[in-house]
LOLO-175711 format. One record per residue (C-alpha): x, y, z. Coordinates in steps of 0.02 Angstrom, whole numbers, plus 32768, in hexadecimal, padded with zeros to 4 digits. Layout:
// LOLO-175711
x | y | z
X | Y | Z
...
// end
This chain:
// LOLO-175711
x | y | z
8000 | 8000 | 8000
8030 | 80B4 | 7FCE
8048 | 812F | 805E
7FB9 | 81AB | 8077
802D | 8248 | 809F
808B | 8225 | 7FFC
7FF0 | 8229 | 7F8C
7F91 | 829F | 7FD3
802F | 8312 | 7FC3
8013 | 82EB | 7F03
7F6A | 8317 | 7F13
7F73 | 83B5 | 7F66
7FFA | 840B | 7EFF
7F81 | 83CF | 7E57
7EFC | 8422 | 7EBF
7F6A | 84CA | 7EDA
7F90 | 84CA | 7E32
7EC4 | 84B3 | 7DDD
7E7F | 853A | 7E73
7EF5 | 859B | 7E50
7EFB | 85B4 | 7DB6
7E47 | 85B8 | 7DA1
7E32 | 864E | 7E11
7EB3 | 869C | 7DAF
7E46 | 86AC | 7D0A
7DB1 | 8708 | 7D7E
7DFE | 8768 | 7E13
7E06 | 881B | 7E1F
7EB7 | 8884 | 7E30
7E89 | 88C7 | 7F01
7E91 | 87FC | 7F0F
7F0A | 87E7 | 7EAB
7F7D | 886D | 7F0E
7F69 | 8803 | 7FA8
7F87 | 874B | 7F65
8023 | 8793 | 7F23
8060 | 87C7 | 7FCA
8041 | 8731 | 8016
8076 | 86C9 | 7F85
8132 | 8730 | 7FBC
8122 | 8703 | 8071
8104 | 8649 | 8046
819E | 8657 | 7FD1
81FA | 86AF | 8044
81DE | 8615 | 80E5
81FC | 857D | 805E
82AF | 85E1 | 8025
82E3 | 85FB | 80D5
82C8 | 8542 | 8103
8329 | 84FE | 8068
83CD | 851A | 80B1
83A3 | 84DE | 8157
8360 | 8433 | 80EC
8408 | 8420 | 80A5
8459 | 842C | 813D
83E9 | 839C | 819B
83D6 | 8327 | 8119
847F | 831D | 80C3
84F0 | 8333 | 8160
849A | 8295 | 81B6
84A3 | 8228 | 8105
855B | 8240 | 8102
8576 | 8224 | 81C5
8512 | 816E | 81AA
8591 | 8159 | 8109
863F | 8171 | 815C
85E1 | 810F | 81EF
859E | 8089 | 817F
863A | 808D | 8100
8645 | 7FE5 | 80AD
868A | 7FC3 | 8000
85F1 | 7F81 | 7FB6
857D | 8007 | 8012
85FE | 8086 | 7FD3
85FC | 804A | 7F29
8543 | 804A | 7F2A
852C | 80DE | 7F69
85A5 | 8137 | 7EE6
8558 | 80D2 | 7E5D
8499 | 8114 | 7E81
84FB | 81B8 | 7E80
8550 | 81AA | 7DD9
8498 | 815B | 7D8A
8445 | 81FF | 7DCD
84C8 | 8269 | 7D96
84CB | 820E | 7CF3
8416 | 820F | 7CCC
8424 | 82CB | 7CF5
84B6 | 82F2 | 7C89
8448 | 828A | 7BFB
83AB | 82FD | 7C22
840C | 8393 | 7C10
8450 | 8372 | 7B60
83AA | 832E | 7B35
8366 | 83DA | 7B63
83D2 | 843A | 7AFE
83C5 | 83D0 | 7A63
8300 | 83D9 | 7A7B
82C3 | 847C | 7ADB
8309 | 84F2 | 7A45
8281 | 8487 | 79E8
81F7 | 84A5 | 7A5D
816C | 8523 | 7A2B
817D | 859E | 7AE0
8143 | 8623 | 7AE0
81C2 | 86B2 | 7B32
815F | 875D | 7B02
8124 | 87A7 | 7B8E
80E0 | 885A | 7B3E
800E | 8804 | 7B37
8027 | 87D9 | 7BEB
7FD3 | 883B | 7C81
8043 | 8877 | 7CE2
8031 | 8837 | 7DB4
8005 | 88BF | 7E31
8080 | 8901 | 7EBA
8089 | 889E | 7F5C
8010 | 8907 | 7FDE
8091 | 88D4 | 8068
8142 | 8879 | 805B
81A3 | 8804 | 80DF
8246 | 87C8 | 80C4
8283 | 8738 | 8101
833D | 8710 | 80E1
838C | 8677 | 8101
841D | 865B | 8178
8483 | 8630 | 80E8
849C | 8623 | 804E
846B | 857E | 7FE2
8528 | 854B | 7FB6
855D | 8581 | 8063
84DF | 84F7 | 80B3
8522 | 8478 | 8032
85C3 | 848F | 805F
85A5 | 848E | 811A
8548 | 8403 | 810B
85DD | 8386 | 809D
8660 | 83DA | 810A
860E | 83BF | 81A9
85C7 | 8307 | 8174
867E | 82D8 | 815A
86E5 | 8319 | 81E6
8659 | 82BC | 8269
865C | 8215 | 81F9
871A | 8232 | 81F9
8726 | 8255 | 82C6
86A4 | 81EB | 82F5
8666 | 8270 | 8346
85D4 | 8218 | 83B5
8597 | 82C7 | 83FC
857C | 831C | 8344
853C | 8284 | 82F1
849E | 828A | 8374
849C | 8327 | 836D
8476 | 8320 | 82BA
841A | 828D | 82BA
83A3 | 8307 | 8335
83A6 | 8398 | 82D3
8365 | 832C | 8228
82ED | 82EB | 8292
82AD | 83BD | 82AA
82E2 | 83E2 | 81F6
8262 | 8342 | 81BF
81D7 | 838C | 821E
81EB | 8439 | 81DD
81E8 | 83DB | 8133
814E | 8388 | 815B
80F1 | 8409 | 81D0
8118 | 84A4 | 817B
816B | 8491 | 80C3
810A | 8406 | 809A
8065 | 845F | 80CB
8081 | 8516 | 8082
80B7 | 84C5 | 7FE2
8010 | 84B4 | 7F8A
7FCC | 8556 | 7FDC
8072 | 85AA | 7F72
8062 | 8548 | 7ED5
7FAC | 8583 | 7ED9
7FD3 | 8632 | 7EDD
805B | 8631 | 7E40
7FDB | 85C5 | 7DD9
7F64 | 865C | 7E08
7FF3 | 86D0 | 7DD5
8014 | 8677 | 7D38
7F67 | 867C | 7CEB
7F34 | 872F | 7D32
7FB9 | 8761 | 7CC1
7F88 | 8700 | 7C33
8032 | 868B | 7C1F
7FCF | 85E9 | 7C68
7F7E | 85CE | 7BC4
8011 | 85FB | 7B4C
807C | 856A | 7BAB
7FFA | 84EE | 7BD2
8024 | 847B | 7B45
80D8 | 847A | 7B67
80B5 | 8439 | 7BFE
806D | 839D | 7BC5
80EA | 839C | 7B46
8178 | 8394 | 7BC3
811A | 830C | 7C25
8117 | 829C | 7B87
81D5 | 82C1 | 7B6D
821C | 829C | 7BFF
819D | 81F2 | 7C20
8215 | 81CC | 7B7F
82AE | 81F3 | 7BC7
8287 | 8184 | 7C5E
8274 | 80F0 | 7BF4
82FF | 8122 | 7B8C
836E | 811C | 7C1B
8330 | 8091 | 7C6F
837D | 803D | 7BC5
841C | 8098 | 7BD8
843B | 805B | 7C80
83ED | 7FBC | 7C6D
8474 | 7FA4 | 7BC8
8504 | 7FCB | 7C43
84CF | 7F55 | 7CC0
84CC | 7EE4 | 7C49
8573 | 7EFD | 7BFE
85D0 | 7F00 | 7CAF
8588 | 7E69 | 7CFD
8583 | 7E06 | 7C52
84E1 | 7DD2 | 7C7C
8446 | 7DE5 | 7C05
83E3 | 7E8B | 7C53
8349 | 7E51 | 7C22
833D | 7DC4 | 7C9D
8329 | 7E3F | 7D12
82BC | 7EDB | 7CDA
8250 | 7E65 | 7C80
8217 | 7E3E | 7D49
820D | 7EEC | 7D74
815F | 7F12 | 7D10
80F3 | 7EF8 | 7DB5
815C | 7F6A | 7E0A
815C | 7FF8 | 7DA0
80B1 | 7FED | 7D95
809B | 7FF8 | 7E48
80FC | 8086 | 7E68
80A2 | 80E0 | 7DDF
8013 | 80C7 | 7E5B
8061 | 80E3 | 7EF2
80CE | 817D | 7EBC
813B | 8132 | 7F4D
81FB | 80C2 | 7F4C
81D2 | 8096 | 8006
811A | 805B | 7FD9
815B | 7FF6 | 7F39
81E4 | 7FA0 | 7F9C
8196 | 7EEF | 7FBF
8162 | 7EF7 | 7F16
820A | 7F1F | 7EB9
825E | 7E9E | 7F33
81F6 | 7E17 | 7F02
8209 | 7E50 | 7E54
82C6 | 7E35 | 7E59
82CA | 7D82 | 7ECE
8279 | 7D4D | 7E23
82FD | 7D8A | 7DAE
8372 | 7CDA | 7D9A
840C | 7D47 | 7D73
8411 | 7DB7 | 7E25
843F | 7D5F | 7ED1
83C3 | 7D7A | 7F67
846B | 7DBC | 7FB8
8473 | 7E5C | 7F52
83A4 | 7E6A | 7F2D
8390 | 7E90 | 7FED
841B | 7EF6 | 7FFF
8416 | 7F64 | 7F57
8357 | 7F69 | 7F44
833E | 7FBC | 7FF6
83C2 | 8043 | 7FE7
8399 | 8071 | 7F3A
82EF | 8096 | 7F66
8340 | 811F | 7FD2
83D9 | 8165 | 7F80
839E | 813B | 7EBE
833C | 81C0 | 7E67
837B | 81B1 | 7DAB
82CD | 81C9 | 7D69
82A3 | 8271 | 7DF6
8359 | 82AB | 7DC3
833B | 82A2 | 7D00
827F | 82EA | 7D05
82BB | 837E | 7D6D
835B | 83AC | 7CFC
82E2 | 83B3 | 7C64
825F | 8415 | 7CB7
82C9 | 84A2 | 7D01
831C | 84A5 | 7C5F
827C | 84CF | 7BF9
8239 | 853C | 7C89
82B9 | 859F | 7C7C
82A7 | 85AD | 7BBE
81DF | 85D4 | 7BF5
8202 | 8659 | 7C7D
82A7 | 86B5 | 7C51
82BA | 869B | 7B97
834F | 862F | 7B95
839E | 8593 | 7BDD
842B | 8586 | 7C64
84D8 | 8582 | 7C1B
851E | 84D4 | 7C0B
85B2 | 84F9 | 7C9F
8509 | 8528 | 7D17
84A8 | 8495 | 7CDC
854F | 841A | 7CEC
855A | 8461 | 7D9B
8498 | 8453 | 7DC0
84AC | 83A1 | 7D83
8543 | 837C | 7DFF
84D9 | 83B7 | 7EB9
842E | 8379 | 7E68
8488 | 82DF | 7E7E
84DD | 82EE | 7F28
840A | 830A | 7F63
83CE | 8298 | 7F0A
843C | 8202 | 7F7A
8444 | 8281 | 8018
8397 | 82B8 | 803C
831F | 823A | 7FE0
82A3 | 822C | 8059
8251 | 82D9 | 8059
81A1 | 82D5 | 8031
817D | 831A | 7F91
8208 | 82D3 | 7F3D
82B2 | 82FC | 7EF4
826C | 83BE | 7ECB
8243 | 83F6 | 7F71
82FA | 83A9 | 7FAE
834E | 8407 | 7F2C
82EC | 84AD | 7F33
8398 | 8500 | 7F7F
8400 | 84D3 | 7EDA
8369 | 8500 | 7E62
8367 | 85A8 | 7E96
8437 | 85CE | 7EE0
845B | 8584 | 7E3A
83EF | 8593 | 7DBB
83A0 | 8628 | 7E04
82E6 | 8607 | 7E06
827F | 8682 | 7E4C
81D3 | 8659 | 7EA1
8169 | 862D | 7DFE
81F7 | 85D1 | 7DB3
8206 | 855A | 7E60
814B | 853E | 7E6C
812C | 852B | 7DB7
81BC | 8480 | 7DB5
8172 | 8440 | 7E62
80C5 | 8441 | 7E10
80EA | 8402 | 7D62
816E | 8377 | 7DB8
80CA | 834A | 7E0A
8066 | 830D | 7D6E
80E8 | 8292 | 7D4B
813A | 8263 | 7DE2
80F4 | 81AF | 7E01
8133 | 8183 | 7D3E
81FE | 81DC | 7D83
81E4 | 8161 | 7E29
81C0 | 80C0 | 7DB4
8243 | 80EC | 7D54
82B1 | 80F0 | 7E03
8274 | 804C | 7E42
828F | 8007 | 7DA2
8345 | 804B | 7D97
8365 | 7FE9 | 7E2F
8377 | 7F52 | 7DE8
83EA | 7F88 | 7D6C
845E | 7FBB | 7DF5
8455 | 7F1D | 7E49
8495 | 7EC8 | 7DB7
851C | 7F2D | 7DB7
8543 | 7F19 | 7E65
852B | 7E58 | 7E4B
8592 | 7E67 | 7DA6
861F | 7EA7 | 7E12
8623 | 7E54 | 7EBB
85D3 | 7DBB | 7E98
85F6 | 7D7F | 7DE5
8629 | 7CD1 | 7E25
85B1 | 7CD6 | 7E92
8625 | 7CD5 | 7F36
858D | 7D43 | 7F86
8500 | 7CDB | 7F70
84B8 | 7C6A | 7EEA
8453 | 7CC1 | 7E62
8390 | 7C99 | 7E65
839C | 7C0A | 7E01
82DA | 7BDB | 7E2E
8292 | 7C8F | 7DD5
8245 | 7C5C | 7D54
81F3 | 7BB6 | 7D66
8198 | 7BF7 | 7DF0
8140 | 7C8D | 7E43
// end
């Protein structure tokens, strides 16, 4: 079964977005004045947490690392990194060969223009986004390194705080700001030039998914010189589910069984690989969110990020993606800090990705479950090609 919270978070933000911008077409500007103050205020709580999330989420995951440090967990670990990173680097050239191809509209002369905010409150953050990413690797190693048993509760107490300021006050303000921009959008009239890029870029990256999936599935394949497709050919049920579920955690017992069935993996390296990459892999997240802020950009600010930003952008969205998986709402609201330190999103920009990532966000967790077996192959492939480990599941495919 799918986790309530999860969904419903799905649900709400969809619900943001079709209020919103439904009220858009018919309010009146004195309304309009004062949903665009708040709409700042909401912006201006969800930017000064960001940093403060980087800090508690990607400090711990590096203590529990060094702690943890094994060569195979290492390896794996560092391999879920390189397939993010990878299917990033893949969505980013994808976006520039495509995106110049796109019909977007840019002009914004027809548009009506928003009304001044009738009062302001700024919020800065303690630091800045790069500052808290930094703090957080530095500080991560030296306790790992130390063994500092003071800091690493410490830490382990303050993600505990940093979760439930995710989930009691992020979490909840996010559909409420989402709302607003959608309102913003169509009260100026750009909600119904871009509407059918949006579904556009749904259909595209759904694409890419599967394209990758091949990709990786190829160089499983080649590195454990085993045939790939007596494993993903198993993994239909589970991709399915988590297309329902919009959930890893929910989909586990399903993608596990999914694998014991595959007569080329050992049990061995299904229970240890399928767990942890339903926590640090996010291949399919990571390549939906490099296209999107890509063509948002092209959408909101007439041009796309240079290829040095988007190499870098590729690089953190990474380092989140196997740090701080476990934030509800996905890979987005993790990496809000690096979307707008990096690629410098303002408030529309941010809402419009967390509400578009929405619509397709149970096809970029199938795709992540499904990678999962791909990387066990690997793993298999490399530390248990004799099968020194564990025997392979010879019984797969007779039965079950």
């Amino acid at each position: 079964m799918s986790k309530p919270g999860e969904i419903s978070m799905i649900f709400k933000l969809l619900a943001g977005l079709v209020i919103g911008a439904l009220l858009g077409f018919v309010v009146t500007e004195p309304i309009m004045v004062v949903m665009v103050s708040i709409r700042h205020i909401l912006g201006q709580i969800i930017f000064f947490l960001v940093p403060l999330v980087i800090v508690g989420f990607i400090t711990p995951a590096i203590v529990r690392l060094g702690q943890n440090a094994s060569k195979i967990l290492i390896f794996a670990v560092c391999l879920a990194y390189a397939s993010s990173v990878g299917a990033a680097i893949f969505s980013m050239c994808s976006g520039y060969l495509v995106i110049p191809h796109l019909s977007i509209a840019t002009e914004t002369e027809s548009l009506t223009k928003l009304p001044e905010m009738v009062f302001r409150l700024d919020i800065p953050p303690l630091f800045s986004v790069m500052s808290a990413l930094i703090t957080a690797l530095f500080l991560g190693l030296g306790i790992a390194w130390t063994k500092s048993e003071t800091f690493t509760k410490l830490f382990e107490e303050f993600e505990k705080i940093i979760s439930w300021l995710v989930t009691s006050v992020l979490i909840p303000i996010l559909p409420f700001f989402v709302g607003l921009c959608f309102m913003g959008l169509a009260y100026e009239g750009s909600l119904t030039k871009h509407l059918p890029i949006f579904v556009t870029m749904v259909i595209l990256v759904i694409c890419g998914q599967f394209i990758w999936l091949a990709i990786l599935y190829g160089i499983a394949g080649a590195v454990s010189g085993r045939d790939p497709s007596r494993v993903f050919r198993y993994y239909v049920p589970a991709y399915l589910t988590a297309v329902g579920t919009m959930s890893s955690a929910a989909t586990l017992p399903v993608a596990l069984g999914c694998a014991r069935r595959s007569p080329v993996l050992s049990s061995t390296m299904v229970e240890f690989m399928v767990p942890l990459g339903a926590t640090v892999h996010l291949c399919g997240s990571v390549l939906t969110e490099t296209f999107f802020v890509m063509t948002i950009s092209q959408m909101l600010y007439g041009a796309q990020p240079s290829m040095g930003t988007m190499l870098l952008f590729c690089i953190l969205l990474g380092i989140f993606a196997v740090g701080a998986p476990g934030v509800p709402g996905g890979t987005v609201v993790a990496s809000l800090g690096i979307v707008t330190g990096v690629l410098g999103f303002d408030q529309t920009g941010v809402a419009l990705l967390i509400a578009i990532f929405a619509l397709q966000d149970s096809f970029g967790t199938a795709c992540n479950v499904t990678g999962d077996g791909a990387l066990t192959l690997i793993l298999d492939g490399v530390f248990n090609r004799h099968g020194q480990l564990g025997p392979m599941q010879h019984s797969g495919e007779a039965g079950q």
